[in-house]
C-alpha positions in Angstrom: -0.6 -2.6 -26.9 2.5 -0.4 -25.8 3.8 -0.6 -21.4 5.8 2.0 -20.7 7.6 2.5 -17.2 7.1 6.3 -16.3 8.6 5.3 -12.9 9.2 2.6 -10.6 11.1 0.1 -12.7 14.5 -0.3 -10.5 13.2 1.3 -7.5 11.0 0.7 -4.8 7.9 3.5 -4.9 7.1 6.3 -7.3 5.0 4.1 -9.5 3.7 5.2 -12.8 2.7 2.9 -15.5 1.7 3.7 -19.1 -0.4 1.0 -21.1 -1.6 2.6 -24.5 -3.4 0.8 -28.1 -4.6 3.0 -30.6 -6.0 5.9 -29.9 -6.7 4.9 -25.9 -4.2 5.6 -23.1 -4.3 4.5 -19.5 -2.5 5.9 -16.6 -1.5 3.0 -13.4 -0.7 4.6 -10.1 1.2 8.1 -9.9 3.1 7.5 -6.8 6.0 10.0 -5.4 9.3 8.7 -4.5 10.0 7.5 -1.4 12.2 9.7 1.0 15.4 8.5 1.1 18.7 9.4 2.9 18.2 12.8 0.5 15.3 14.1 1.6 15.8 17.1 0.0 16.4 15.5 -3.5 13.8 13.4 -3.6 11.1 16.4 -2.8 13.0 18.1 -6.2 12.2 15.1 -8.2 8.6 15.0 -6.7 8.0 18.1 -8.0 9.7 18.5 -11.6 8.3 15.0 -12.8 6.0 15.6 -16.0 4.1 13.7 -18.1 2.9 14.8 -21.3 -1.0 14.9 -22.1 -1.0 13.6 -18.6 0.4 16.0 -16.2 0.8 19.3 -19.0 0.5 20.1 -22.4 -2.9 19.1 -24.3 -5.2 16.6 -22.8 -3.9 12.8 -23.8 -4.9 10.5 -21.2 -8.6 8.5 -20.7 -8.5 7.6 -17.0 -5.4 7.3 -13.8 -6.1 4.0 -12.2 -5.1 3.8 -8.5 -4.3 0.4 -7.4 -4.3 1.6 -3.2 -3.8 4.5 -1.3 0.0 4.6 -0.3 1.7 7.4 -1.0 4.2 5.6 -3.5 1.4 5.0 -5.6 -0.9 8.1 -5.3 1.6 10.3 -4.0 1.3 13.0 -7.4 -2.3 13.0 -8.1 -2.2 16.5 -7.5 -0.3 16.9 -10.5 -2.6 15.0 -13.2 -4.8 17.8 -15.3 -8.0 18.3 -13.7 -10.1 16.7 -17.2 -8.7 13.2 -16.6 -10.8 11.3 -14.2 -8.9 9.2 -11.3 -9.9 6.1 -10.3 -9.7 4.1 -6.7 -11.6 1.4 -4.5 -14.3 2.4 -3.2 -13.4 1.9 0.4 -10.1 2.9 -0.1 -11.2 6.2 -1.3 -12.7 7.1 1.9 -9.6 6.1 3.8 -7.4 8.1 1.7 -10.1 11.0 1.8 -9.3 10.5 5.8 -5.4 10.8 5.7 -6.1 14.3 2.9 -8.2 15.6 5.4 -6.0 15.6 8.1 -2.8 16.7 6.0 -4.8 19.6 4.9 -5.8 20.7 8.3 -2.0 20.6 9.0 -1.7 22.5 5.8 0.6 19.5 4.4 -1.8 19.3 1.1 -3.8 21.9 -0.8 -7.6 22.4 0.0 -7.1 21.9 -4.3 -5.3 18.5 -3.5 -8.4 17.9 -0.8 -11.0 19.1 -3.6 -9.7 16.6 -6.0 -9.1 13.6 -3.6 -12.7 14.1 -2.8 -13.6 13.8 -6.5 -12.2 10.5 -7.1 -14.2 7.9 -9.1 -14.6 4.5 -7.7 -14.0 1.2 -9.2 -15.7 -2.4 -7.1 -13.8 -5.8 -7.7 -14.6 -8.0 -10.8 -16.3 -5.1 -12.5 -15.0 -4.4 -15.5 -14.3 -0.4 -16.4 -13.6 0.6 -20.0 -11.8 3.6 -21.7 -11.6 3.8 -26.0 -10.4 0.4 -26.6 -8.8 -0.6 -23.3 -10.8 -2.6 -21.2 -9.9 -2.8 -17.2 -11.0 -5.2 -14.4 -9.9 -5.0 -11.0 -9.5 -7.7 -8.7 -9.4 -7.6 -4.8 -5.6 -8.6 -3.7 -3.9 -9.2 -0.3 -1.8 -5.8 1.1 -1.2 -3.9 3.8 -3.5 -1.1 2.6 -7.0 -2.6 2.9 -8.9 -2.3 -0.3 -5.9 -3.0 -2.5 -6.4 -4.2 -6.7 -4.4 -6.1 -8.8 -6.1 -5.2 -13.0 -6.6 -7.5 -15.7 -5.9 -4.7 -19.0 -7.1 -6.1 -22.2 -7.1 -4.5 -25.8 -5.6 -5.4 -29.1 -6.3 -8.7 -28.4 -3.6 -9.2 -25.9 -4.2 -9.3 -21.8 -1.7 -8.2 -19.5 -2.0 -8.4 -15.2 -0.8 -5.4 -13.1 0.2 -6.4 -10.0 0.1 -3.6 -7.8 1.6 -4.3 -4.5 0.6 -7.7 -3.2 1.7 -10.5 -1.1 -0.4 -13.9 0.1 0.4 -14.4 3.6 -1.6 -11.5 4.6 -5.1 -11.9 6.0 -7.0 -12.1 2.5 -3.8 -13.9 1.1 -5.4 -17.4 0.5 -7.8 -15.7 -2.0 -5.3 -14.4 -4.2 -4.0 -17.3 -6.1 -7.9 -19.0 -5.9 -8.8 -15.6 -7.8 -6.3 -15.8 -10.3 -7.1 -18.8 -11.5 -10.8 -18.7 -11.4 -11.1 -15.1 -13.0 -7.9 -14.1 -14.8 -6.0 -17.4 -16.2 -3.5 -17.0 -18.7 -1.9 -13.6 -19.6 0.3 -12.8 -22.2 2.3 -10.4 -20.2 2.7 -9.3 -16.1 3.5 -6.2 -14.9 4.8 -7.5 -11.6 5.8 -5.6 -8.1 9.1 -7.1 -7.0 9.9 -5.2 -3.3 10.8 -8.5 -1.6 11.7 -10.4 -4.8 15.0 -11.4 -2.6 13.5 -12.2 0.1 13.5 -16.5 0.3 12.7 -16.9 3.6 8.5 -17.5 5.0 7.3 -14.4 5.8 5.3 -14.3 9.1 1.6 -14.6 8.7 -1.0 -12.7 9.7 -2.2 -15.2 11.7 1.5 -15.5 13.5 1.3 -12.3 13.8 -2.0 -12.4 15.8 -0.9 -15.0 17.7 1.9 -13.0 19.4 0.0 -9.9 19.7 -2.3 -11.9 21.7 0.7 -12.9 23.8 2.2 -9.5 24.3 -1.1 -8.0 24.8 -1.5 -10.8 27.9 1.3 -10.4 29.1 2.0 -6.9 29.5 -0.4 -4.4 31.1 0.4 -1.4 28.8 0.5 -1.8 25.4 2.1 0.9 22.9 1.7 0.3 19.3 4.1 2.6 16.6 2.5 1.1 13.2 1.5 2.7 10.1 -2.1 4.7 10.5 -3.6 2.7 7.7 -2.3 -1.3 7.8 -5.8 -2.1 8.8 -4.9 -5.3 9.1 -2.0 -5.3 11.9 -4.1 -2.8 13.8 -7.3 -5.6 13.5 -4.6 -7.8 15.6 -4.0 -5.8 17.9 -7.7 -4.7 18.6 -8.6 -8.6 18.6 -5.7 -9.1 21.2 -7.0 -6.0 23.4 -10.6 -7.5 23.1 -9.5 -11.0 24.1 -7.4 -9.8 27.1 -10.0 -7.4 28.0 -8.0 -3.8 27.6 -8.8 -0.8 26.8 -8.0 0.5 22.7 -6.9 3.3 22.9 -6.0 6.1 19.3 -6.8 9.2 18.6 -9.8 10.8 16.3 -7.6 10.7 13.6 -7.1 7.1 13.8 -11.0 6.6 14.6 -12.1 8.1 11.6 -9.4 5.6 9.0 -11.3 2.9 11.4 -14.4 3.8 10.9 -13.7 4.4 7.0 -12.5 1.0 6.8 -15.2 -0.7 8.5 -17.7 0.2 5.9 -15.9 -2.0 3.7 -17.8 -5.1 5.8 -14.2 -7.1 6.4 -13.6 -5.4 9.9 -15.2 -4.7 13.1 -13.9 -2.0 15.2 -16.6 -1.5 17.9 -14.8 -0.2 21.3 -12.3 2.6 20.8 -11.4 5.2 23.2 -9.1 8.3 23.0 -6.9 9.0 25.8 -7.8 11.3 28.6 -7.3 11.8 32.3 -10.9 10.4 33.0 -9.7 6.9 31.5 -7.0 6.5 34.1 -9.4 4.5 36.7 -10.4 2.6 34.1 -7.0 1.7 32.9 -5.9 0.9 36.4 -8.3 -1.9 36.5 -8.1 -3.4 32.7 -4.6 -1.8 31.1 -4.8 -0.7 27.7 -3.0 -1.1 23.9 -2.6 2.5 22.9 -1.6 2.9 19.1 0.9 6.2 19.3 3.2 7.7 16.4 6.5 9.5 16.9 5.3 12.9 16.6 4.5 14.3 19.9 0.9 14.8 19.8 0.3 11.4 22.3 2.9 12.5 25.0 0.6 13.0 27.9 -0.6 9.3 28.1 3.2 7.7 26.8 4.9 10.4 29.6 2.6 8.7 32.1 2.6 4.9 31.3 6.0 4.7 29.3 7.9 3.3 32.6 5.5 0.4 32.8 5.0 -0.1 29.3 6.0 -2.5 26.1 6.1 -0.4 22.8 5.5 -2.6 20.1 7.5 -1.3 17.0 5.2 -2.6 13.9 6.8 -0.6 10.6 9.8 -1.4 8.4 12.9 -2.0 10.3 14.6 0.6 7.8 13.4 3.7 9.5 15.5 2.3 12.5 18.7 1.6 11.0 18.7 0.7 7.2 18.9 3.2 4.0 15.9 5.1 4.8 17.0 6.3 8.7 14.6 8.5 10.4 16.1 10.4 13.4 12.5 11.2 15.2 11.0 7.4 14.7 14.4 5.8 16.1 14.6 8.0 18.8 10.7 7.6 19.8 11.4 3.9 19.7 15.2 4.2 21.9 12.7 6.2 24.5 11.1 3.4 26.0 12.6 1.3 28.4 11.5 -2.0 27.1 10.1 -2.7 23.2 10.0 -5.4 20.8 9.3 -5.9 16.7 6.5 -7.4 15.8 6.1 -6.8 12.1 5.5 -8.6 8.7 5.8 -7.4 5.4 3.0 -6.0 3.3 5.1 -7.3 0.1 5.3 -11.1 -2.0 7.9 -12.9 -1.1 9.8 -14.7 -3.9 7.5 -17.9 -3.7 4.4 -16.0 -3.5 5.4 -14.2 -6.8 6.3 -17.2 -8.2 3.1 -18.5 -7.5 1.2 -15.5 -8.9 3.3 -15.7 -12.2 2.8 -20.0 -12.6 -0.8 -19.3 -12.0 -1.3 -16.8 -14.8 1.6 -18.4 -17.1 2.3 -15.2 -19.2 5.2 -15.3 -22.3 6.9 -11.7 -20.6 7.6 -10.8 -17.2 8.0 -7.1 -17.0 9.6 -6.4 -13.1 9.0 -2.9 -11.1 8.8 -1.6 -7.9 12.1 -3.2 -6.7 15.8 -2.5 -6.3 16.6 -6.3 -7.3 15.0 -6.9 -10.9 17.7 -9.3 -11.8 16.2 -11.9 -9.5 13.0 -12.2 -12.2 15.6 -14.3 -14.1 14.7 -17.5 -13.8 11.2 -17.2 -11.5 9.2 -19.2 -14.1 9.6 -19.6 -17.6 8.6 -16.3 -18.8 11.2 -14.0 -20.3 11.8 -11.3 -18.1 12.1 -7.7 -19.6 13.9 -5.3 -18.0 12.9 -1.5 -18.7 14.5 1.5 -17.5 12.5 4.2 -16.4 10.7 6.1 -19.6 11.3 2.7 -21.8 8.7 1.0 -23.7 7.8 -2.5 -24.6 4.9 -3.0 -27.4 2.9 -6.6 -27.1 1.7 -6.7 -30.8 -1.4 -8.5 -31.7 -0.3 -10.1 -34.6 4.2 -10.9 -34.9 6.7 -10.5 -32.5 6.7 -8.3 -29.2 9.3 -5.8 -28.9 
């Protein structure tokens, strides 16, 4: 069985993982780079990446395997040829199909990029999908995309776990390890996402995290909420604060409609949402609100009106504010309100938590992507790390040495 790193093995996004024995070939994730401090660049890089019997050339690829629906991940589906079928959760598949559909109303995507998106095949935890000789099970992990897989890949006699992105101090964190142990045991290799490998510190919890949005929520009348459109799971605290301290929750039909998409998978229950107009005012007079906004100018009305005597809660990556990946219209949405606060944990493992993941599963190779830091493997357990550059190959042999 041959892993090779298309992408995303000393970086964090663009994923793109090749596993391959005999005749059969896999695809995991085909993500677009991040934008960085070169926006420009990174659109070129986008666009000229190739793959061949994947993205041109003859037909050489059985089935793309999407692990979730961020953009680092799925971000060049567009690109794969139209034969190869493209796998995703079930509920995240309707989610994503939300997010298409408004980008191609904005004319951001392709009604071809819609089309396809549309005809994505679904895959359901614990059921196992199987292409030539590679057989593939997915298993329900803890993320900030709801819906999220980590997949068991066996062939050739070998088994090797994909991570995806993953962390266990999420809401469905607890079941992560339990899971691993129960269904997956040992491995002989781990493909392993390493975002916040450096990162030694406890990460907040989601239940710290509801805690103080419960607080805020109490203790200020007007809520404003900047967090991503699709971490169901921060935007579940929020509405449970807002419930609690009976205000209004307020988004807009965009926002409804990922809702809505993600409470058909049976975790949530979004039952009271309102979108902002003048008749809510009276309303809000009496109870106050939590209004999830973004940065782009279509919620002004209701932030022009209430921003004085609100709290914006800023719930994304502090990065976009003043790290590498600076982003001029969030940081000045955010400097626009008088009074706002960071209430935000990570949707990534911290060190512990992937050195938990990798005791649990005990595998002879460690194979690190997805990070900027893949040094810090060294060491994590007592697997030997591998370190792969991006377009190298390792080959797990069934019989002999790996190489």
């Amino acid at each position: 069985m041959t892993i090779t790193i298309h992408k995303g093995a000393n970086k964090i996004g663009g994923s793109i993982t090749e596993i391959s024995a005999g005749n059969s070939r896999i695809i995991i994730d085909f993500g677009a780079d991040l934008p960085g401090s070169d926006k420009e660049l990174t659109e070129i890089v986008n666009a000229e990446f190739e793959i061949d019997g994947v993205t041109r050339g003859e037909l050489n690829c059985d089935a793309v395997i999407l692990t979730h629906y961020h953009g680092d991940h799925v971000g060049l589906y567009e690109k794969i040829l139209p034969e190869i079928p493209i796998y995703i959760g079930e509920t995240a598949k309707k989610i994503n199909l939300v997010l298409t559909k408004w980008l191609a109303k904005y004319h951001h995507v392709s009604q071809a990029a819609l089309s396809r998106a549309e005809n994505f095949q679904t895959y359901h935890a614990n059921e196992p999908l199987t292409f030539g000789s590679i057989k593939v099970t997915p298993y329900y992990t803890d993320h900030s995309a709801f819906d999220a897989y980590m997949l068991l890949i066996e062939a050739d006699g070998k088994r090797i776990l994909h991570t995806g992105d993953f962390r266990t101090h999420g809401k469905s964190g607890p079941g992560v390890l339990k899971c691993l142990k129960y269904y997956v045991d040992k491995v002989d290799a781990v493909i392993c996402e390493g975002t916040r490998i450096d990162w030694t510190e406890p990460p907040m919890t989601q239940r710290e995290i509801e805690n103080e949005a419960d607080k805020l929520v109490r203790e200020n009348k007007h809520t404003f909420v900047l967090c991503s459109s699709t971490n169901i799971d921060h935007i579940h605290a929020m509405y449970r604060a807002s419930e609690k301290n009976y205000r209004m929750f307020i988004c807009d039909d965009y926002q409804i409609n990922v809702l809505m998409a993600a409470n058909s998978g049976g975790k949530y229950s979004f039952k009271y949402l309102y979108t902002y107009n003048q008749n809510l005012d009276p309303h809000i007079a009496e109870r106050g609100f939590c209004c999830l906004v973004r940065a782009n100018g279509r919620d002004e009305e209701c932030i022009e009106k209430y921003r004085e005597t609100s709290l914006l809660i800023y719930s994304m990556w502090m990065g976009y504010i003043n790290g590498p990946c600076h982003n001029n219209q969030t940081a000045r949405f955010v400097e626009s309100f008088p009074k706002w606060t960071y209430l935000h944990t990570s949707g990534h493992a911290s060190r512990d938590a992937i050195k938990d993941v990798l005791e649990t599963v005990k595998p002879n190779i460690v194979i690190p992507i997805h990070t900027e830091h893949s040094e810090s493997f060294d060491g994590v357990c007592s697997a030997k790390t591998i370190h792969l550059n991006d377009g190298e190959s390792y080959i797990l042999k069934s019989n002999g040495k790996n190489y």
